[in-house]
C-alpha positions, 0 to 999 in steps of 0.5 A: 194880197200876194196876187196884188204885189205879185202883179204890181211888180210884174208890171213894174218889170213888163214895161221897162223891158217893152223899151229896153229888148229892141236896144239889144235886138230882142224882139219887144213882145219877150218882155211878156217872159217877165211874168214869171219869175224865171223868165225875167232872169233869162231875158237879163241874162240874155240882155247880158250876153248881147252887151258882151257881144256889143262890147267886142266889136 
């Protein structure tokens, strides 16, 4: 049951960062880093940092 709530929610990460990466100027295919956990707080951090550096132009 885990391993089903597991993939349910990486799904549910994987295909909003499919769109939301190229907005940023991150390639789309990082959106595979969602799978595990870590790798989706480093693609929002990252996703963060190019928001700054957007908001300082």
């Amino acid at each position: 049951m885990e391993g089903v709530i597991w993939l349910i929610f990486t799904v549910l990460t994987v295909i909003p960062m499919l769109k939301l990466l190229p907005y940023f100027g991150i390639n789309k295919y990082w959106a595979l880093a969602c799978i595990i956990p870590l790798g989706l707080l480093a693609l929002i951090w990252w996703m963060a940092m190019k928001l700054q550096e957007l908001e300082q132009r």
